[in-house]
N, C-alpha and C positions, 0 to 999 in steps of 0.2 A: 365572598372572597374566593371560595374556593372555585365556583364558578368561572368567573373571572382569571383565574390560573388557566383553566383547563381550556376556555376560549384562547386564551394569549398561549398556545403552547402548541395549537391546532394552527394558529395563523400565522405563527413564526416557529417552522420546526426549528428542531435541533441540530439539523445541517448547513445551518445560519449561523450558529453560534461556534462554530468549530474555527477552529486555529490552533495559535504558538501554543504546543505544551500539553495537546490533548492525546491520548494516549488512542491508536486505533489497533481495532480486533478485527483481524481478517483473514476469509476462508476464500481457499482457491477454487474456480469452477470449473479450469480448463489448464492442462498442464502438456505442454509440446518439449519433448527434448531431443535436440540432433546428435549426433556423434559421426567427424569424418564424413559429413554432410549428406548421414543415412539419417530419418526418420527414425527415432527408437521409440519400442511401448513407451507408451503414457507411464510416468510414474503414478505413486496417487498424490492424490488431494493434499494440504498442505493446510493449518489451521498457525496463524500467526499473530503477531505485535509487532508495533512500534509506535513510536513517541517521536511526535511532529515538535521540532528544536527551531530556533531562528536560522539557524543556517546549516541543519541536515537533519535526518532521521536517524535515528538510533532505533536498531534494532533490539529484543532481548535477546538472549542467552542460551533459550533453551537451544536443546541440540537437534539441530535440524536445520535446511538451506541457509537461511535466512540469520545465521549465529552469530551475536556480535559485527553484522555487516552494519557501514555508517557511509549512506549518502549522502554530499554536498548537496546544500541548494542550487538548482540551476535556473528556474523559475516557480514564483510563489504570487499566486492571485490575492491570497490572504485570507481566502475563504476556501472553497469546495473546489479549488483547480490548483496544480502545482504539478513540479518536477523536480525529480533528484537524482541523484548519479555518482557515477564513481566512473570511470578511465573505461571500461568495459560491464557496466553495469545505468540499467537506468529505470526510475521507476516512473510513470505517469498515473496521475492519480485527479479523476474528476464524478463529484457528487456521486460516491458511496462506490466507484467502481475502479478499479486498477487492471494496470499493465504492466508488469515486473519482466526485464528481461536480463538475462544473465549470461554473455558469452567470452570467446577466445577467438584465433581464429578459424577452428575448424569443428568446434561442441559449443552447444550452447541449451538455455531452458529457457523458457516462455513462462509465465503464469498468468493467468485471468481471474479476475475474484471479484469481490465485495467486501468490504469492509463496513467495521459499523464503529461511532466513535464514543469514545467514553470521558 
């Protein structure tokens, strides 16, 4: 049996099984921020969550970017592709890699990462 697991688990990962309610852990690889439409340092790296909902994501709490922000669904494959947003905010998110963007009209931040789901 246990065999049998470990074959069926090889031929249908775990980024199969993902959707409504799964909770995703995710690290930034690349972080771009403008201000006044100058290039500024790189901040760093950014380690976060959130919790894929029917119809947005919820972020956690801790304190950093990403705090208590909640994007609308805007489009959802129902697997490993989706989008979500808010009025100046938008996240793109396919098979294990993301693109968070955050701006106004003159500053804004980028993020690039991975995420892994739990």
């Amino acid at each position: 049996m246990r065999l049998i697991s470990v074959i069926f688990f090889f031929i249908f990962p775990t980024t199969v099984f993902s959707g409504i309610s799964d909770v995703y852990y995710c690290t930034t690889e690349k972080v771009v921020r403008f201000k006044n439409f100058e290039v500024i340092p790189t901040i760093q790296d950014h380690r976060f969550k959130f919790q894929r909902l029917e119809d947005r994501l919820k972020f956690g709490s801790d304190n950093d970017w990403f705090k208590d922000m909640k994007f609308k669904k805007i489009y959802d494959q129902g697997e490993e592709t989706f989008i979500y947003g808010s009025f100046s905010n938008n996240m793109n998110y396919e098979n294990g890699q993301f693109f968070l963007s955050m701006n106004s009209v003159k500053n804004g931040v980028v993020f690039l990462g991975t995420c892994d789901i739990f």
